[in-house]
Each structure stands twice: as structure tokens, then as C-alpha cells.
Wavefront OBJ file of the C-alpha trace (Angstrom):
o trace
v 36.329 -15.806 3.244
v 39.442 -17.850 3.648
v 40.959 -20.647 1.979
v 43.610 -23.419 3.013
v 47.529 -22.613 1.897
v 46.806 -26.046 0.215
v 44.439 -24.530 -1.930
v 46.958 -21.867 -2.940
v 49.843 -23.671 -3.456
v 47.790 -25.978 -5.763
v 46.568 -22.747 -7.737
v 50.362 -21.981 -8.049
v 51.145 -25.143 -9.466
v 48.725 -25.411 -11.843
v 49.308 -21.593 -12.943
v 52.847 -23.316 -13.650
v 51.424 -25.461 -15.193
v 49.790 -23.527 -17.693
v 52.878 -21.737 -18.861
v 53.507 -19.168 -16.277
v 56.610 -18.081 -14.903
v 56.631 -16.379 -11.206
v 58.330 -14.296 -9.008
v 58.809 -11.172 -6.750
v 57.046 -7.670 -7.280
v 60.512 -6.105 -7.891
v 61.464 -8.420 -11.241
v 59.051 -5.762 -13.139
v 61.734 -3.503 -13.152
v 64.134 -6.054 -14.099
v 64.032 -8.921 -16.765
v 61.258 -11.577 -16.940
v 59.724 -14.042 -19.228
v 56.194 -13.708 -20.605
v 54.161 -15.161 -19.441
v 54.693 -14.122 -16.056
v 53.202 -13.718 -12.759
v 54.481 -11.056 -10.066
v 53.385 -13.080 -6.248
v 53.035 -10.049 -3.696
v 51.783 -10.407 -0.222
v 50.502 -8.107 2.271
v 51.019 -9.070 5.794
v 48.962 -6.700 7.727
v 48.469 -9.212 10.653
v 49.942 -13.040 12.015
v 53.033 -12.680 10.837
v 54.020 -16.328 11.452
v 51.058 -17.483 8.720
v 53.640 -15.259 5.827
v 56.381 -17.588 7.696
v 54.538 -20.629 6.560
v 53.251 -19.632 3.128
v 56.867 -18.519 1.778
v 58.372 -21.668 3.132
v 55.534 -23.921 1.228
v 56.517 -21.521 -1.815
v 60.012 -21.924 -1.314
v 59.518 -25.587 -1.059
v 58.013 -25.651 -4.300
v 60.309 -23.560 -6.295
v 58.421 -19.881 -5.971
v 60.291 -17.215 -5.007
v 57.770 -13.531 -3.657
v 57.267 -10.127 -2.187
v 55.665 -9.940 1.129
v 54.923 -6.770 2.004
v 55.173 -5.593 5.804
v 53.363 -3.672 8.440
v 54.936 -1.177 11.084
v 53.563 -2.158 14.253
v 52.378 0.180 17.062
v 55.291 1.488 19.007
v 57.547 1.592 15.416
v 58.533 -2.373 15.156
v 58.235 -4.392 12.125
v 57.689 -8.527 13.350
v 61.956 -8.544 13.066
v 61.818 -12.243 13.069
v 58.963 -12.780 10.373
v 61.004 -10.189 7.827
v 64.385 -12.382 8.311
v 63.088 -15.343 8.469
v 61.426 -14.829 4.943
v 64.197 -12.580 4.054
v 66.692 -15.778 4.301
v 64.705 -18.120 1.759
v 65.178 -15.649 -0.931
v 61.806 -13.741 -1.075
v 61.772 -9.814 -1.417
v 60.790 -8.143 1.448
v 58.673 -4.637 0.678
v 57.039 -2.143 3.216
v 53.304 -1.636 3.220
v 53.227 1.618 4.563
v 49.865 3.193 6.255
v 50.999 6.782 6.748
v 48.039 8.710 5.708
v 45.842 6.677 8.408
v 48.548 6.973 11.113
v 49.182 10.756 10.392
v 45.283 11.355 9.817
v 45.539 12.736 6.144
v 48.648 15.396 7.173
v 50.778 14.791 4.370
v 53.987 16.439 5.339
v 53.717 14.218 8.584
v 53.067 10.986 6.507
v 55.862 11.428 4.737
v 58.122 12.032 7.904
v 56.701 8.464 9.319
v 57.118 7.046 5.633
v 60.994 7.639 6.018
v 61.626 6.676 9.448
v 59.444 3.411 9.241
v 61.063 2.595 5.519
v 64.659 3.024 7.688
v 63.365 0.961 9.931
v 62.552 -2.051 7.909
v 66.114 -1.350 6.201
v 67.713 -2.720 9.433
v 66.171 -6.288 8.562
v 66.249 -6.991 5.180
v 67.177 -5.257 2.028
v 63.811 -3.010 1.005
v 63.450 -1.909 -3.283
v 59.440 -1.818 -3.296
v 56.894 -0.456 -1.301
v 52.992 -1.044 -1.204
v 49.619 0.676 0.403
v 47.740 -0.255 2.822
v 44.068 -0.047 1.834
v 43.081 0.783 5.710
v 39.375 0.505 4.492
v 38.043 1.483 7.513
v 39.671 4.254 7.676
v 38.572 7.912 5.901
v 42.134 8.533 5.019
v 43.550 6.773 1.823
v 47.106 5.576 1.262
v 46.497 4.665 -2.076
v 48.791 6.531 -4.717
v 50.578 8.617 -1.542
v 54.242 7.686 -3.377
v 52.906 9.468 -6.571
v 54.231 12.043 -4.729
v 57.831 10.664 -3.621
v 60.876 11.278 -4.980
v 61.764 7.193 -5.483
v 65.419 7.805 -6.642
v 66.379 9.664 -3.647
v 65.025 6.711 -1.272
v 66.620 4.105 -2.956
v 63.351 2.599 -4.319
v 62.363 0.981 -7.753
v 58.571 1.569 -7.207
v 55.307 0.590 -6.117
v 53.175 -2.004 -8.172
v 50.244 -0.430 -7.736
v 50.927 2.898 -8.831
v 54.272 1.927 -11.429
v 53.167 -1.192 -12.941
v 51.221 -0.750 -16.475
v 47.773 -2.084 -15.789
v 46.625 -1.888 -19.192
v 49.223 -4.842 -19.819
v 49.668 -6.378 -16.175
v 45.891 -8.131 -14.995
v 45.678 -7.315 -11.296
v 44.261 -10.111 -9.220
v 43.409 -9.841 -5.252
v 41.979 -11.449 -2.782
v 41.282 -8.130 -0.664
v 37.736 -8.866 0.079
v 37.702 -12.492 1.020
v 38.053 -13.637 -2.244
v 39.550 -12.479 -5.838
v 37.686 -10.331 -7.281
v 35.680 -9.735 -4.095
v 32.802 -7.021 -4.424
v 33.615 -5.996 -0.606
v 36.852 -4.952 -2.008
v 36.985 -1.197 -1.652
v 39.879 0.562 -2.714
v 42.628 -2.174 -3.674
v 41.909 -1.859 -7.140
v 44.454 -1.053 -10.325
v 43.887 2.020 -12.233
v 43.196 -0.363 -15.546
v 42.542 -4.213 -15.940
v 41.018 -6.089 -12.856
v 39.617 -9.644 -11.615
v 36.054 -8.105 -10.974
v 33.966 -11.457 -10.968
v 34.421 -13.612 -7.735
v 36.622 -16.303 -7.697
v 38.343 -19.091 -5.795
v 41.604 -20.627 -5.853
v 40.670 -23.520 -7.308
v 38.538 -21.654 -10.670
v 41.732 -18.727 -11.399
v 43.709 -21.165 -13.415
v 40.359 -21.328 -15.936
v 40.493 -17.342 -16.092
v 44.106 -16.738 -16.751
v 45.660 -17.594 -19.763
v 48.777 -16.879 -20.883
v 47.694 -16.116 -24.027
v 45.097 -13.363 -23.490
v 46.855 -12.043 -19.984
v 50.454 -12.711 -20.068
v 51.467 -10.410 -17.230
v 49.801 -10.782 -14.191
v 50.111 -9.570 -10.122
v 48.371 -11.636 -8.221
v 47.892 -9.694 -4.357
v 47.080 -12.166 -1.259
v 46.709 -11.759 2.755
v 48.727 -14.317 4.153
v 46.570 -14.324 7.212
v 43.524 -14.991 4.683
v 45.173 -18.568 3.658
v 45.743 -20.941 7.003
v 46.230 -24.340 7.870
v 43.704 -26.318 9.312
v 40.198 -26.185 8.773
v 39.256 -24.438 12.251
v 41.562 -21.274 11.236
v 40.148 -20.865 7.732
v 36.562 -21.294 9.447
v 37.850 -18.157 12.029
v 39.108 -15.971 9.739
v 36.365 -16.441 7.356
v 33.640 -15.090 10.438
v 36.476 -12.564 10.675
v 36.052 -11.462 6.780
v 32.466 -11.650 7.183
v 32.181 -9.191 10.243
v 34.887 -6.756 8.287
v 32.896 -6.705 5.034
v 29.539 -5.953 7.136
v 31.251 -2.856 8.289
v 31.956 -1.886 5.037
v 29.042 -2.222 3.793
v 27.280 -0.272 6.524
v 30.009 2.595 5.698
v 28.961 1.818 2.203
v 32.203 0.750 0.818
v 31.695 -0.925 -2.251
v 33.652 -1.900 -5.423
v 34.609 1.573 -7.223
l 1 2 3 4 5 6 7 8 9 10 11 12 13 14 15 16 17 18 19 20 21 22 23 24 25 26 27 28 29 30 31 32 33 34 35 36 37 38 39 40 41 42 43 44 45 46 47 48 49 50 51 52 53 54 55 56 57 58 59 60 61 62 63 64 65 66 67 68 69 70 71 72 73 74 75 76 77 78 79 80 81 82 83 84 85 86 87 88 89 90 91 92 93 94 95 96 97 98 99 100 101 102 103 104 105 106 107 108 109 110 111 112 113 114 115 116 117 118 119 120 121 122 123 124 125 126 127 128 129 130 131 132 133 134 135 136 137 138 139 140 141 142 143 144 145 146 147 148 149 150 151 152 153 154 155 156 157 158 159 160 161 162 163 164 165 166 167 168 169 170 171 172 173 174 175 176 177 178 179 180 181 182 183 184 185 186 187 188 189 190 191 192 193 194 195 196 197 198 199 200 201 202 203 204 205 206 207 208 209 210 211 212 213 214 215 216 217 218 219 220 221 222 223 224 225 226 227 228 229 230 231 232 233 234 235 236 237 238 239 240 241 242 243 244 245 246 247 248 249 250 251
């Protein structure tokens, strides 16, 4: 599925307006107030749809992590990273070695330098991310267990350095949170594991009972104008059919 950026932005504010502060992946390793919401993004595709999602979060006072892609041929979408880069967002890599070096770990880690150099030429990086590649039989997930951070200059990756038995992980990798087709973007403690929109995720978070949250979307997965969210949501459908023929479920 996919929903309007109006729809998200109006989650945002009402999360607000519940009591939650909100910011960039790379604040966990820094100060923040409870209750608190880390905003990460992974742009695996139509760059220019991040482009318009931090500027409506800019606009309303929310500052983010978006999380990019090396493209075939070595390039990261240059203008995308600085555009974003400029309104004050954090800009993290979402690496994909494993698929790209077809589960040869020495060579993954190799392309994970080079492409992590790379992005370093744009913007300033301090996180890094996974890609789930869930069509793929080689995993990324965890891969910078096995890193030596300090020596590349990073603070960590939220998915492997966060503490999920006090950070609730939320994403919409799936179609939806909590999606069932989600198959390996998952936390290694608490989850969103019931389907649900934009519009019902203020009722389930409360800063009471889950005061730290990260909260993972696909940029491309949140358009403007009705025809786009129609197009990617045939698009969603078609990916989570092929999951579920490779029988890629929910862990």
C-alpha cells in the first residue's frame, strides 16, 4: 500500500501532539527528551519523493535521517543527498553489500568502504542502515555487527545499536506498519506487529507505555496525488505476491 505525505505529516503532528519529541536516527547517541521519536527514512528508489517529504518536515519543524542507496555504476542521487543535506536532516547510507557482493563477506566489506567514501563527498555521514533486499537470498541485516565503527568514523546503526527492549520499532516495510509481508525489517525486541495506517498510530503510541520510539518509512511509499499513491500501491501489491510465492513471511 501507499499513503499520501498528507497523511504522514498529519500523523507527525498529532504524534506532537501527544507529547512526543522528534528527530534524526543519530540523536540516540546523543541527548534527547523522553518521550521521543527517532524519524529514519530509507530511500531505496525516487529520490525526488525524500526531496519533498523532508521539505514538508522541515516546513513543519521536524528535523530526520534519510538513509541512501548506491546506485548502479557507484553514484548516490548527489542532488537528492544535498538538497536534504542543506535543510538540516542527517543523511545515513543504506548499504546493500551482501546482495551486491552475493554473500562474499570480505568483498562486501570492500564495497561497504568505498560506497560509505562515496556518500562522504556529499554530506556529512555518522549512521548507517540495511537494506532488507527481500528478494534477494543474501541478507544485509546485522552485516556491521561485524565492523569496526570507531575506525570508520561511525556512531552506529539503529537497527543493530539501538535497545529494542526500550525503543518500539515501527515500519512501514510491507505497505503498511506493521505489515505481515514484511520479511526481514524487523528489531531484535519490541515491534508494531498488527497492521496499521497513518491515521490509527497516534491511538497505539503513547508516551507513557512507549516513550522511545523509531519510526522507519519509504519515502517512495508516501506521494502526492492520488494517481501516485494508487501506482505504487499496485507496485506493493505485485512485490508482496512475490514474497509470498518465495514464502517470505513475518519472522
Amino acid at each position: 500500500m501507499a499513503f499520501p505525505l498528507s497523511d504522514y505529516m498529519d500523523m507527525l503532528r498529532a504524534l506532537r501532539g501527544l507529547g512526543y519529541d522528534a528527530g534524526p536516527v543519530k540523536q540516540y547517541w546523543g541527548e534527547y527528551p523522553e518521550p521521543f521519536i527517532f524519524l529514519r527514512h530509507d530511500v531505496d528508489r525516487l529520490s525526488g519523493r525524500a526531496v519533498r517529504m523532508a521539505q514538508a518536515e522541515s516546513e513543519a519543524g521536524f528535523l530526520s535521517t534519510y538513509y541512501f542507496r548506491c546506485r548502479p555504476g557507484g553514484v548516490f542521487p548527489e542532488k537528492a543527498v544535498r538538497e536534504i543535506a542543506v535543510m538540516g536532516h542527517e543523511i545515513g547510507y543504506h548499504y546493500d553489500v551482501m546482495t551486491q557482493a552475493k554473500g562474499n563477506t570480505e568483498h562486501a566489506r570492500i564495497l561497504f568502504r568505498e560506497e560509505l567514501a562515496r556518500l562522504r563527498e556529499l554530506a556529512e555521514v555518522a549512521t548507517v542502515a540495511a537494506h532488507g533486499s527481500p528478494l534477494s537470498r543474501f541478507s544485509n541485516m546485522r552485516f556491521s555487527e561485524g565492523l569496526d565503527l570507531e575506525s570508520l568514523g561511525l556512531l552506529g546503526e539503529p537497527q543493530v545499536h539501538m535497545d529494542f527492549s526500550r525503543v518500539f520499532y515501527v515500519t512501514d516495510t510491507g505497505g503498511i506498519f506493521g505489515s505481515p509481508h514484511n520479511r526481514r525489517d524487523w528489531s531484535n525486541g519490541k515491534n508494531l506487529r498488527n497492521p496499521t495506517s497513518p491515521n490509527d498510530l497516534p491511538g497505539v503510541l503513547q508516551p507513557r507505555t512507549e516513550p522511545l520510539v523509531l519510526i522507519t518509512t519509504h519515502p517512495e511509499r508516501w506521494p502526492e496525488g492520488n494517481a501516485a499513491v494508487a501506482l505504487h500501491s499496485i507496485f506493493d501489491w505485485l512485490v508482496n505476491g512475490l514474497k509470498t510465492w518465495l514464502g517470505a513471511g513475518a519472522p
